[in-house]
N, C-alpha and C positions, 0 to 999 in steps of 0.2 A: 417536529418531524419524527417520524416513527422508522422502524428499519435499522439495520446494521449501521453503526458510526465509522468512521475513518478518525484517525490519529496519525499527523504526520510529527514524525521527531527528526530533527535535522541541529543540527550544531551550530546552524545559522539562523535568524528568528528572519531573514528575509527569504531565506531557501523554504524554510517552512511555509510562509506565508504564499508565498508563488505558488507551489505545488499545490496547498488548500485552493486559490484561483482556478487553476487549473481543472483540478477534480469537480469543483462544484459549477462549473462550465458546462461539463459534460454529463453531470448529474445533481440537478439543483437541490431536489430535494434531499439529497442528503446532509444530515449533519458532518459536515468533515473539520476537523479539529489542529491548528496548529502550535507544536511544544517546540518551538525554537529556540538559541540562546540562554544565553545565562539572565539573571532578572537585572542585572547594571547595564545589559545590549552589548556583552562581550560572545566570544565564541564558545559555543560548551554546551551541553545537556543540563536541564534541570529537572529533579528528580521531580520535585514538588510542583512544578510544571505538567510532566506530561501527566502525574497521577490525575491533577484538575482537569486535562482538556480528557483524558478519559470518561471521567466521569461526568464531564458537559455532554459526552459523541453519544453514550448510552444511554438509548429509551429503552431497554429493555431487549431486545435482541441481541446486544453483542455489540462488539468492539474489534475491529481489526488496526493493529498499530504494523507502521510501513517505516523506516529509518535511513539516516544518509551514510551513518559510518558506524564502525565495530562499537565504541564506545556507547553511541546512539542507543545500539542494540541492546547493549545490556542495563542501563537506564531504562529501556522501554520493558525490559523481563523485569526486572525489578520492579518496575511500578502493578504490571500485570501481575506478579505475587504476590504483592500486599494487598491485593482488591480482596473485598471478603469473598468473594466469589470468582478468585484465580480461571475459572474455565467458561468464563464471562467474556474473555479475552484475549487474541493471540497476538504473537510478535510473527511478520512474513519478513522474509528475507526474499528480497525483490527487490527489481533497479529500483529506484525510489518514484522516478515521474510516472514510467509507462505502469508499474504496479498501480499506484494511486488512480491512475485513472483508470486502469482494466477494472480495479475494486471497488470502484466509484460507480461505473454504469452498472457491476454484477449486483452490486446494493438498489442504484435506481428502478433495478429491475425483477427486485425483491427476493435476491437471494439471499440465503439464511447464513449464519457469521461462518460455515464451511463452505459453502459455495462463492462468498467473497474473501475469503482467504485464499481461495484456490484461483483468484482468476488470475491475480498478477502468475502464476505460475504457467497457466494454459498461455499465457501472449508470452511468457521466454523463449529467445531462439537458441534453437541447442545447434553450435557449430558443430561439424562435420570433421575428419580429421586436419584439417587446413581451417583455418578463418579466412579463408579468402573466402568473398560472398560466392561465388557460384558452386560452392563446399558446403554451404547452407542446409541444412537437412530440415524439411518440413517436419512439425512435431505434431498436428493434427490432420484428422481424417481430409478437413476440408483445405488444409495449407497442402496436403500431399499430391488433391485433384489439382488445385492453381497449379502447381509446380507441373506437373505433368501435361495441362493443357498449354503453357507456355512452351514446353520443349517440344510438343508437335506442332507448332508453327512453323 
C-alpha cells in the first residue's frame, strides 16, 4: 500500500486492534497499524512495539500516530524521535476512534502526512460555553450552514 500510514497506540492490544478494524473499514487501502499492550498481553505501552508498527505503516509518505492515554502519548513521541527521520512522523492528539477514522479516509483519499494529521482535528466539536448539545458551536464552514438550515425549520 502506498500513502500516509496510521499507528494506533493504545495501552490495550485489543483497543488497538478494534480501532485498526475500524479505520480500515472505512479506508481499505490504507496501511493502519496496531502498538497495543505490553508483549506478555498485559496493560501498558511498548516502546519497541510502536517503533515496529511505525515502521511497517511507512511506505514512504509519512506516518501519523493517534493514542488512547497520556502515557500512550509519550511512548508514541519517543518512538517518533528516535526514527532517523523524526519529521517522517507526528503524534495527533485526538479522540482516539473518531481521529483514526477521520485520518484514515483523509489518507484513503490521498492526503499528504499534514493533511491527515489535520483531519482528526477538522471532525473535533468545540463545545460552546455549556456542553449542553444545543451549546454546540459549529467549527466548519459547512457544519455552520447545517446548523443554520436546521434552525429555520
Amino acid at each position: 500500500m502506498t500513502g500516509v500510514g496510521l499507528v494506533i497506540v493504545s495501552h490495550s492490544a485489543t483497543l488497538a486492534s478494534g480501532v485498526v478494524e475500524v479505520a480500515a473499514q472505512m479506508a481499505p487501502d490504507v496501511t493502519v497499524r496496531a502498538a497495543g499492550g505490553l508483549p506478555d498481553g498485559g496493560i501498558g505501552t511498548d516502546f519497541e512495539a510502536v517503533l515496529a508498527a511505525v515502521t511497517e505503516a511507512d511506505s514512504g509518505s509519512g506516518v501519523v500516530l493517534l493514542y488512547d492515554l497520556g502515557s500512550a502519548q509519550m511512548t508514541a513521541e519517543l518512538a517518533v524521535e528516535s526514527l532517523a527521520d523524526p519529521g517522517s512522523a507526528v503524534v495527533v492528539d485526538a479522540p482516539l476512534v473518531e481521529g483514526a477514522v477521520a485520518a484514515a479516509v483523509a489518507a484513503q483519499g490521498g492526503g499528504d502526512r499534514g493533511a491527515v494529521a489535520d483531519a482528526p482535528a477538522w471532525r473535533a466539536v468545540r463545545p460552546g460555553p455549556r456542553t449542553h448539545p444545543q451549546t454546540l458551536q459549529p467549527t466548519t464552514p459547512q457544519a455552520v450552514r447545517m446548523v443554520r438550515g436546521r434552525r429555520s425549520r
